[in-house]
C-alpha positions as CSV (number, residue, x, y, z in Angstrom):
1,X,-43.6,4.0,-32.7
2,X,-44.8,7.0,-30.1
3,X,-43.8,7.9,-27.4
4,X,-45.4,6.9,-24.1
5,X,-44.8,8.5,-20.2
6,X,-42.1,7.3,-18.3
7,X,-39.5,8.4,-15.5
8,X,-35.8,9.1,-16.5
9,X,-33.5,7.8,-13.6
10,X,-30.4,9.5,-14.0
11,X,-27.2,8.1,-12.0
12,X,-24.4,10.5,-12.0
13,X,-27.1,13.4,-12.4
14,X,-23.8,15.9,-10.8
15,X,-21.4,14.4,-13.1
16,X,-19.6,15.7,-16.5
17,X,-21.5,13.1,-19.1
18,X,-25.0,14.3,-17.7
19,X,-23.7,18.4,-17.5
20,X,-22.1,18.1,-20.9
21,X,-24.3,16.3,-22.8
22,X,-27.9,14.9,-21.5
23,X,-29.2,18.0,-19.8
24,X,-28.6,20.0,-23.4
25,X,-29.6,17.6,-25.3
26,X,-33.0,17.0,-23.4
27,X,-33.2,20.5,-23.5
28,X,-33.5,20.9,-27.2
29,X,-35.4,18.1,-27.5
30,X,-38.2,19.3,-25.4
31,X,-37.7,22.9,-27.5
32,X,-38.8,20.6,-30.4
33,X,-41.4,18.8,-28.6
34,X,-39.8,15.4,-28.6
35,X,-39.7,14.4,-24.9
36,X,-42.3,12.2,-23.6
37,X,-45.4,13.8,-22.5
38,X,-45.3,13.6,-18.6
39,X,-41.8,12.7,-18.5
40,X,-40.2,13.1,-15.4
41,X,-36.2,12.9,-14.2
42,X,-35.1,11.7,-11.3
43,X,-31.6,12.9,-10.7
44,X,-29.6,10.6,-8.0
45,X,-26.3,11.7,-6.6
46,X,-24.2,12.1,-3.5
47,X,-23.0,15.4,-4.2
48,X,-26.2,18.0,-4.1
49,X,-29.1,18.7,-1.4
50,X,-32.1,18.8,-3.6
51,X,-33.9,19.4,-6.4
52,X,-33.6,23.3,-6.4
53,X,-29.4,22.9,-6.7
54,X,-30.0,20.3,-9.0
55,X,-32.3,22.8,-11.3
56,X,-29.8,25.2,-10.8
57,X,-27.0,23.5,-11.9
58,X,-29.2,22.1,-15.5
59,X,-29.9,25.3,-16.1
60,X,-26.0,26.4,-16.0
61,X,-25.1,23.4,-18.5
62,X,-27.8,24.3,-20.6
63,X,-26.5,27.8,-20.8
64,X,-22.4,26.1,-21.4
65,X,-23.5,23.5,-24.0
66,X,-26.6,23.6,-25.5
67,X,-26.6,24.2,-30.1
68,X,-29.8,25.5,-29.4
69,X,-31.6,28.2,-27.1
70,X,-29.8,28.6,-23.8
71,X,-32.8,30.3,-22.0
72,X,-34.3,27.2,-19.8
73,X,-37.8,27.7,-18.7
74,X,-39.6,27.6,-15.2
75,X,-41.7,24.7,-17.2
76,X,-38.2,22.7,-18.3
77,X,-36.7,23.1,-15.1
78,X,-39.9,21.4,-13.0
79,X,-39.2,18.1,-14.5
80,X,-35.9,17.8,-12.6
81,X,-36.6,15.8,-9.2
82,X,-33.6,14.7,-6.8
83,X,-32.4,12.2,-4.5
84,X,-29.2,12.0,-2.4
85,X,-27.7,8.9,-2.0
86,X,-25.1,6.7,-2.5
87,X,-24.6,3.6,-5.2
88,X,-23.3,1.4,-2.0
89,X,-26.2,2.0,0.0
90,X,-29.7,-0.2,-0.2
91,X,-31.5,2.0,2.0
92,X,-31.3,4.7,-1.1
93,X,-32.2,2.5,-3.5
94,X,-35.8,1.7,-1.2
95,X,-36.0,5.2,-1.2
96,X,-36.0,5.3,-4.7
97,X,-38.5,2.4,-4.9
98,X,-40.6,4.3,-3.1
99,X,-40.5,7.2,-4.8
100,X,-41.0,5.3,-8.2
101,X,-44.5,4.0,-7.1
102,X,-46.3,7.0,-7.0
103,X,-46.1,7.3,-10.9
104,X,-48.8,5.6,-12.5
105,X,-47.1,4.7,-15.7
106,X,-44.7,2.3,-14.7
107,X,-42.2,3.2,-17.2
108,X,-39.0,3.5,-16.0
109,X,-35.4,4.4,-17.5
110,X,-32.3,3.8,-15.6
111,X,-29.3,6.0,-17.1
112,X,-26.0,4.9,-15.6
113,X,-24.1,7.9,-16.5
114,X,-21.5,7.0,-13.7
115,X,-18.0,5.3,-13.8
116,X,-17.9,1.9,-15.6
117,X,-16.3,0.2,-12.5
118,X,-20.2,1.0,-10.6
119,X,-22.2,-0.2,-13.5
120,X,-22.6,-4.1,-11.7
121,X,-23.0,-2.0,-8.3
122,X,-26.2,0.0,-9.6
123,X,-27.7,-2.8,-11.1
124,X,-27.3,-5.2,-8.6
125,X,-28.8,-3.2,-6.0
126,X,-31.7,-2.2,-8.5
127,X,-32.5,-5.5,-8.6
128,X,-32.2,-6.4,-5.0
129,X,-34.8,-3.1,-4.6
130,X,-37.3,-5.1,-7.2
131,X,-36.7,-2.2,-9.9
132,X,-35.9,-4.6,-12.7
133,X,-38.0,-7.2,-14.7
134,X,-40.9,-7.1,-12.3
135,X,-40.6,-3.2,-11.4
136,X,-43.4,-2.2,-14.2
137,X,-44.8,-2.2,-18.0
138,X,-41.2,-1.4,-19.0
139,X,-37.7,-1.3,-17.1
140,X,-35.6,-0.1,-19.6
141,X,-31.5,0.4,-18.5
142,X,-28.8,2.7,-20.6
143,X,-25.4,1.6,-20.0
144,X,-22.4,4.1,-21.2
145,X,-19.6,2.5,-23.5
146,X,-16.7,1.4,-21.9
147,X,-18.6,-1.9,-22.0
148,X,-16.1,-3.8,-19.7
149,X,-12.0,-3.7,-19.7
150,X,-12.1,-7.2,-21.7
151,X,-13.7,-9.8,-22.7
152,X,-14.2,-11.9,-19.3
153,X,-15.5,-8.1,-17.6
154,X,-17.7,-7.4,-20.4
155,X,-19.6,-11.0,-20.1
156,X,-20.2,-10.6,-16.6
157,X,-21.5,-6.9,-17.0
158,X,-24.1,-8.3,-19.6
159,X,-25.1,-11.3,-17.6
160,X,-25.9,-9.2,-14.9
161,X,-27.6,-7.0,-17.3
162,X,-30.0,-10.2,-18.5
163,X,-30.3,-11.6,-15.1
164,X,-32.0,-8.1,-14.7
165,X,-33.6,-6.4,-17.7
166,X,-35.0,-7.8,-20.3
167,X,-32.8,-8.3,-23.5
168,X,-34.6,-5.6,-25.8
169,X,-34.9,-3.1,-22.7
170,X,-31.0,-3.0,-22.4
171,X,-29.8,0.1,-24.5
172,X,-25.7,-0.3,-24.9
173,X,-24.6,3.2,-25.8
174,X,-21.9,4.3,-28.2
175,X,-22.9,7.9,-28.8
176,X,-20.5,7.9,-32.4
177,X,-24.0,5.3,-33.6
178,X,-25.7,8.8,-32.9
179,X,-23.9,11.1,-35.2
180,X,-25.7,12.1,-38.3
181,X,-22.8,11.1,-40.3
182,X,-22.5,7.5,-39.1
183,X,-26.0,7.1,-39.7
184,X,-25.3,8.5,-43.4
185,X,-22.5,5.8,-44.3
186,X,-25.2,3.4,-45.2
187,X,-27.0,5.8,-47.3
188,X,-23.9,7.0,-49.0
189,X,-22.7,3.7,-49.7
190,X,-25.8,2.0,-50.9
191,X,-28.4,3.9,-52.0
192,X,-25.3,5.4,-54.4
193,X,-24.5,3.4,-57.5
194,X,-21.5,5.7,-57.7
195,X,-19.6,4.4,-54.8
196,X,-21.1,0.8,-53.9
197,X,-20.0,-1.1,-57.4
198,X,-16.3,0.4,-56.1
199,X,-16.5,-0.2,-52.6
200,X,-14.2,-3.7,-52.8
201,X,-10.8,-4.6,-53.2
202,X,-10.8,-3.9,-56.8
203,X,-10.6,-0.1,-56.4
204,X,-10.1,0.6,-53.3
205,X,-6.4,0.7,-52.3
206,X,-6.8,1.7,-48.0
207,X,-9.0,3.0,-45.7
208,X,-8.4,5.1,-42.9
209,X,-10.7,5.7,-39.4
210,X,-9.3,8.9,-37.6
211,X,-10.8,10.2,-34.4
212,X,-8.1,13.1,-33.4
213,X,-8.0,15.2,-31.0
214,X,-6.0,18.3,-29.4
215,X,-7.3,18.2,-26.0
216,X,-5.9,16.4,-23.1
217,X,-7.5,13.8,-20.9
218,X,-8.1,16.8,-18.4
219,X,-9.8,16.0,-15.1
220,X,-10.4,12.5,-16.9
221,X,-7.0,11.0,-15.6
222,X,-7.7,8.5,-13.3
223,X,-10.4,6.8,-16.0
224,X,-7.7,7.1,-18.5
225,X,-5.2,5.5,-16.3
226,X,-7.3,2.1,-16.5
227,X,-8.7,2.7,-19.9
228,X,-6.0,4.2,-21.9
229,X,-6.8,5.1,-26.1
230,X,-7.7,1.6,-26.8
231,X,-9.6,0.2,-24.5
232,X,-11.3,4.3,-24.9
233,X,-11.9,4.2,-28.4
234,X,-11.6,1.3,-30.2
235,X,-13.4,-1.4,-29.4
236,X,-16.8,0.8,-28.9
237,X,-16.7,4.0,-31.6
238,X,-14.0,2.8,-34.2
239,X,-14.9,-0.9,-34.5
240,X,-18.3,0.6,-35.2
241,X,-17.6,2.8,-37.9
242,X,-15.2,0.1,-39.6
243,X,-18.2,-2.5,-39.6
244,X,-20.4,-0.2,-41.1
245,X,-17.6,0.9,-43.4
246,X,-17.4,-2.9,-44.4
247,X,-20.5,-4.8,-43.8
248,X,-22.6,-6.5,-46.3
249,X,-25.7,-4.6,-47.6
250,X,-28.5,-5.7,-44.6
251,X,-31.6,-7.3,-45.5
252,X,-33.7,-4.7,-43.7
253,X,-32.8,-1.5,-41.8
254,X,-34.2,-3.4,-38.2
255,X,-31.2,-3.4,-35.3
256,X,-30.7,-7.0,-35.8
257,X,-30.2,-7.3,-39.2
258,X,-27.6,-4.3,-39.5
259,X,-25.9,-6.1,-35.9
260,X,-25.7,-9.0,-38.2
261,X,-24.0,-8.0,-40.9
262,X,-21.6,-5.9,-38.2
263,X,-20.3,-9.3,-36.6
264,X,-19.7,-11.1,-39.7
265,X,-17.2,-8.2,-40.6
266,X,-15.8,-8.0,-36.8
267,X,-15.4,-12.3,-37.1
268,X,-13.6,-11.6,-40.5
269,X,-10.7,-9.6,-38.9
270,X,-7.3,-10.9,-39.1
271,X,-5.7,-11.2,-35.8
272,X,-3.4,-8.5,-35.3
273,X,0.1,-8.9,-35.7
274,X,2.5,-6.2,-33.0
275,X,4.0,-4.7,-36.0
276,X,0.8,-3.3,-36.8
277,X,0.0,-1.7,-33.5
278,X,1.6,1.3,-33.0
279,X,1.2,2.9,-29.0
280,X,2.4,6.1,-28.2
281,X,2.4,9.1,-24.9
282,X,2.1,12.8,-25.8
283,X,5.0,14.4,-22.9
284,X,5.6,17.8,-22.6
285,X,5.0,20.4,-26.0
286,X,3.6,23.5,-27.3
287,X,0.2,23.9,-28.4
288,X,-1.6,26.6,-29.7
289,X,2.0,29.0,-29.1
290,X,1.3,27.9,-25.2
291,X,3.5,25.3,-23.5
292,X,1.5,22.2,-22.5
293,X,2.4,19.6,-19.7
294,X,2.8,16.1,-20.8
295,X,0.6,13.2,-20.0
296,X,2.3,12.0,-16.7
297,X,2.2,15.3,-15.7
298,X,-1.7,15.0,-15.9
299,X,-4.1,15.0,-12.3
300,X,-4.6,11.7,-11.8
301,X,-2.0,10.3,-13.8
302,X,0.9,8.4,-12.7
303,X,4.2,9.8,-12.9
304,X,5.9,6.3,-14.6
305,X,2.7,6.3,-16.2
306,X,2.8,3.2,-19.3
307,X,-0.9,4.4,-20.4
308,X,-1.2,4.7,-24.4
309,X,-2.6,8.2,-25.9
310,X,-2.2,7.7,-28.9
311,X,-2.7,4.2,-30.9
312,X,-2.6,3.5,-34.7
313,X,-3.6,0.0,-36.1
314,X,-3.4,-1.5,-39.1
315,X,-6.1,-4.2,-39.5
316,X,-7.3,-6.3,-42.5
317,X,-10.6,-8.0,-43.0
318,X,-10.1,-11.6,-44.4
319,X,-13.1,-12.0,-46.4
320,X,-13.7,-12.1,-50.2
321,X,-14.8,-8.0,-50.8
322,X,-11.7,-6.7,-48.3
323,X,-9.1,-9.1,-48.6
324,X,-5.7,-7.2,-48.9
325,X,-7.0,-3.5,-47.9
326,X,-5.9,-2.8,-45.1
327,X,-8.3,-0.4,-42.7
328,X,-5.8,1.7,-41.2
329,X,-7.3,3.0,-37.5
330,X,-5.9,6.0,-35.4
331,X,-7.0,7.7,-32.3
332,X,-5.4,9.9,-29.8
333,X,-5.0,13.0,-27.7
334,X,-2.6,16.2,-28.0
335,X,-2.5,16.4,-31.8
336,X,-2.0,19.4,-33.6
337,X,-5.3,19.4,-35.0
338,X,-8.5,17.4,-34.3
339,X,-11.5,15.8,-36.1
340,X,-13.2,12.6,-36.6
341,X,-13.6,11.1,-40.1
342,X,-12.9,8.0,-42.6
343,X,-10.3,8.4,-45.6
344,X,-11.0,6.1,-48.6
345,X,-8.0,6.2,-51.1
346,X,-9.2,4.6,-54.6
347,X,-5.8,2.7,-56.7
348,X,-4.1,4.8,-59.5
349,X,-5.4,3.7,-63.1
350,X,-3.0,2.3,-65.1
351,X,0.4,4.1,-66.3
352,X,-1.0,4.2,-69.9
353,X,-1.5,7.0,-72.2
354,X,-0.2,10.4,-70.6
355,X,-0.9,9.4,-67.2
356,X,3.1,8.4,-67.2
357,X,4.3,11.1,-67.6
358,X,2.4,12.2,-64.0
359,X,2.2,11.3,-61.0
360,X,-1.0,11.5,-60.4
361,X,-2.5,12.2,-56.8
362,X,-5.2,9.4,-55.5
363,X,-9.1,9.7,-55.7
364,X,-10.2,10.0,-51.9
365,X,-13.6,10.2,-50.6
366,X,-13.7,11.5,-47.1
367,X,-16.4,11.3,-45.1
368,X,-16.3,13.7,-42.3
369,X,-18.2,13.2,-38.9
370,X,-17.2,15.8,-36.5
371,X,-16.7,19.1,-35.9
372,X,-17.9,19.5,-39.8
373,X,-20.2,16.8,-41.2
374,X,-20.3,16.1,-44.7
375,X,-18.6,14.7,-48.0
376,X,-15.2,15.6,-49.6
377,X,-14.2,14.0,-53.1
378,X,-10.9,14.8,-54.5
379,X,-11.0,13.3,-58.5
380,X,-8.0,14.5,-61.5
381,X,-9.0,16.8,-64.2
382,X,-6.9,18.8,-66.8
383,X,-5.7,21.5,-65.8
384,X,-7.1,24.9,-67.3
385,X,-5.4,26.2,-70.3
386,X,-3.0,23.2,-70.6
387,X,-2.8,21.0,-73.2
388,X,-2.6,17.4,-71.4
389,X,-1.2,18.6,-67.5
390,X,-3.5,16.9,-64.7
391,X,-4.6,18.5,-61.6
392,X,-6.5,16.8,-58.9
393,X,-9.6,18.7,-58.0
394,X,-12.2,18.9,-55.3
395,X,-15.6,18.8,-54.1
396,X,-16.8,19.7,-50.5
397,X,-20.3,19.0,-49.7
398,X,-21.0,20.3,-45.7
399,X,-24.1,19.7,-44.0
400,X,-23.4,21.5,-41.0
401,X,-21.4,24.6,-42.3
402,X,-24.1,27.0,-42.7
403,X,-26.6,26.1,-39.9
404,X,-24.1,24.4,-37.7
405,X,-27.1,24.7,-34.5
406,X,-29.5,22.8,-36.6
407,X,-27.5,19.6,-36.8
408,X,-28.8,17.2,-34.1
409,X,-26.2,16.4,-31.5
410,X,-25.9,12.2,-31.2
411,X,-27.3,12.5,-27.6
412,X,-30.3,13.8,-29.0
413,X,-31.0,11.0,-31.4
414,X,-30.4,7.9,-28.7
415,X,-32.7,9.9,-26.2
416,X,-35.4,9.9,-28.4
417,X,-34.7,6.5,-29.8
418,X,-34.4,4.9,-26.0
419,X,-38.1,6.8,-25.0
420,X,-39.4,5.5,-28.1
421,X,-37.9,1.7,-27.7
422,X,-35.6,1.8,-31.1
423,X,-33.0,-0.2,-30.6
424,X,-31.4,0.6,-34.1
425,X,-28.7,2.7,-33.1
426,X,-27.7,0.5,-30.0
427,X,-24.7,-1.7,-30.1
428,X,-26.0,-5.4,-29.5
429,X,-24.1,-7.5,-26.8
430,X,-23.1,-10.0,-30.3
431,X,-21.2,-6.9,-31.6
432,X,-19.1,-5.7,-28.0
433,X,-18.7,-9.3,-27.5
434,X,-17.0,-10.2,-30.8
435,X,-15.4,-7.1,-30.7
436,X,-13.9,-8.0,-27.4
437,X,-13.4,-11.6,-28.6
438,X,-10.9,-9.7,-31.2
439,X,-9.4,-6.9,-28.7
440,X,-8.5,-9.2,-25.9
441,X,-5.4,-10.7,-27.9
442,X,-3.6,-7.3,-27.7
443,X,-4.8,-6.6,-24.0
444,X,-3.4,-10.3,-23.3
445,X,0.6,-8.5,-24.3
446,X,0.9,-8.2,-20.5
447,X,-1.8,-5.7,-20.4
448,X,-0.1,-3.8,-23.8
449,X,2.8,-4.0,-21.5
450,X,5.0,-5.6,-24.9
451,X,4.2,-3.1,-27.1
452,X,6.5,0.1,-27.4
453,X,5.0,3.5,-26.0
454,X,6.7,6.1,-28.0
455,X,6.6,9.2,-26.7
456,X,5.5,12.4,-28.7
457,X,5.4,15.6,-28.0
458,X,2.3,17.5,-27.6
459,X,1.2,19.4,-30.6
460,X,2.7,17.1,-33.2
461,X,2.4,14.3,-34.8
462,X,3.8,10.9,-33.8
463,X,5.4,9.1,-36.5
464,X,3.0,6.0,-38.2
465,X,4.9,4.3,-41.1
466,X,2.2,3.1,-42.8
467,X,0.0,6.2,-43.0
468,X,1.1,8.6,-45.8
469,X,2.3,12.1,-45.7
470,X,1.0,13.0,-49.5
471,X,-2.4,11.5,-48.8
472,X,-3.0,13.3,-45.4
473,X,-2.2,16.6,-47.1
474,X,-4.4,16.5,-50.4
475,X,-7.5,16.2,-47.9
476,X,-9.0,18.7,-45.9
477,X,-9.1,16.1,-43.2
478,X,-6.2,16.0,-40.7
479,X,-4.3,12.9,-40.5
480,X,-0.9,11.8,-39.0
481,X,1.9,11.4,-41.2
482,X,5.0,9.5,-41.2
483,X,7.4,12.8,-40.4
């Protein structure tokens, strides 16, 4: 594949996704020479006059968030361009038209890195404005994960989509796909005859998905209020990472044989009983020795708020390799600690020999995606100088830890991958809508409504009985317990 010239179109060019992540991250790719040659980015927003404030403010998040350099040049800076408009309005989507056709090229990419409820406004009126399927060589759209509220919303967001764009020029992002470590799990599990003979329901007693963090919801309350952690995290990033946890070893490494083998795990999942959904509301704590507020104390936030934070499931996948092990998926905000990784606890041998007389700690394999990325296998050994006492020992390998700025940030890799039409690390519409398919029997509990909301208090640990307290501490990897 190489790259060819084209014009980004960036929707929600003001907003925190674009500040926070795409300006840095095409930033350091065009430090490594990996932007298309002659690329140019249209910025659209209501909140800016022109391209000069625009400039200005790339060059302020580039200086906040950028692993790399932080000094932006004259020559970066000129492929910023601006327009000022609103979503609602089809006169600014003419103008747009009409700026578009003075590039040759006729390669255009349409970044919606706005709310998910505008994503059927901007493309409808892209199509109205002839900027779709007969706009040029290749219309190519990015659409940002939420990917709908359910089922029904996500089918008519894609069948807009189709109506629109052709079916390999849609790019469904879930920026987790991007993480170097995600992208390792199929290495590490297949191209290692260590782990893949093991990696069944012979050895393997549980497996658990973390994604934990400390933070709040911040200035994101109002999206949280209609999202909440499941609708957040689940059905994009963590039913990801479980289907390439579980899937079947693909027959090549193209995006529709690994979607392939994705679906037939998501289609294997047992439907989820409530006593294995767990919902809970950080309220008012300490954090860090400084009093927090709690989550209905939140801008944007209602103050009888019944918005989940924090959600733990325990799911199984009904097919002949998982049967029995349950995958045991967490996720939520105002934790004492924070990370995002997968915990694989191996069974105990046998109680033959000496190993009676001991109770002996768990194999584990972590695999850790973010802040650090890397591996972390805890094994039992003798202990040294003892005649038959066993001692469970570790190995940490950490990509990252050394040159933690040379570790390619996800944004980076689906960039490059959109520019260069790779659809590899794209969810496919078969995978959100099976995924959906699956999700939309909890959402149907009068909207989660049925479930308990437990409250916790912020900078602890909300109790989940079936995650275990010995387990979460022999790991470097921070995991909810039951106390």
């Amino acid at each position: 594949m190489t790259y060819e010239p084209c014009t980004l179109v960036l929707f929600g060019a003001t907003g925190h996704l674009a500040q926070t992540k795409l300006y840095p991250a095409l930033h350091n790719l065009y430090l490594e020479g990996l932007l298309p040659e002659g690329l140019t980015v249209v910025g659209v927003g209501r909140r800016l006059a022109n391209k000069e404030e625009l400039q200005q403010e790339v060059a302020r998040a580039v200086a906040i968030h950028s692993r790399g350099d932080k000094e932006v040049s004259e020559d970066f800076l000129s492929l910023f361009h601006y327009l000022q408009f609103d979503l609602n309005h089809e006169e600014g989507f003419k103008l747009l038209r009409n700026y578009l056709m003075r590039y040759n090229h006729r390669r255009f990419l349409f970044y919606l890195a706005i709310a998910p409820a505008s994503f059927p406004i901007a493309v409808e009126q892209l199509q109205k404005a002839g900027l779709t399927k007969s706009a040029g060589t290749w219309p190519r759209i990015a659409v940002e994960k939420p990917f709908g509220r359910d089922l029904d919303s996500a089918q008519s967001l894609n069948a807009k989509l189709k109506a629109s764009f052709p079916a390999d020029n849609i790019y469904r992002i879930d920026h987790y796909l991007g993480k170097e470590m995600l992208q390792n799990i199929l290495v590490l599990r297949f191209a290692n005859s260590l782990f893949e003979p093991l990696w069944n329901n012979r050895y393997l007693r549980k497996i658990q998905l973390n994604v934990l963090e400390s933070g709040s919801v911040a200035d994101r309350g109002s999206y949280f209020e209609q999202a909440g952690a499941l609708r957040d995290m689940i059905p994009s990033h963590l039913m990801q990472l479980l289907a390439l946890l579980a899937m079947e070893p693909p027959a090549s490494l193209t995006q529709e044989a690994i979607a392939s083998e994705k679906v037939k795990v998501l289609r294997s999942l047992s439907p989820l009983k409530n006593e294995n959904i767990l919902r809970g509301q950080y309220v008012e704590g300490e954090l860090g020795g400084k009093k927090v507020p709690g989550y209905r104390q939140e801008p944007g936030v209602s103050p009888n708020s019944e918005v989940e934070t924090f959600v733990s499931l325990r799911l199984f996948v009904n097919n002949f390799r998982w049967a029995q092990v349950p995958f045991l998926i967490t996720t939520g905000k105002r934790l004492p600690q924070e990370g995002a990784g997968v915990i694989v606890e191996f069974k105990t041998p046998p109680q033959v020999l000496y190993f009676g007389k001991y109770d002996l700690e768990p194999n584990l394999l972590v695999i850790k995606i973010q802040p650090q990325e890397g591996v972390f296998l805890q094994f039992n050994a003798k202990k040294l100088a003892s005649k038959e006492q066993i001692v469970p020992v570790q190995m940490d390998y950490c990509q990252n830890c050394a040159f933690p700025n040379l570790s390619p940030r996800a944004y980076e890799h689906l960039l490059r991958d959109i520019f260069l039409g790779d659809g590899a690390l794209f969810a496919s519409w078969e995978e959100i809508e099976t995924a959906w398919e699956f999700y939309d029997q909890v959402l149907s509990l009068s909207d989660l409504g049925k479930l308990p909301l437990k409250p916790y208090r912020a900078g602890s640990w909300p109790p989940v009985p079936w995650l275990e307290e010995d387990v979460c501490k022999s790991t470097i990897f921070p995991c909810p317990s039951q106390n």
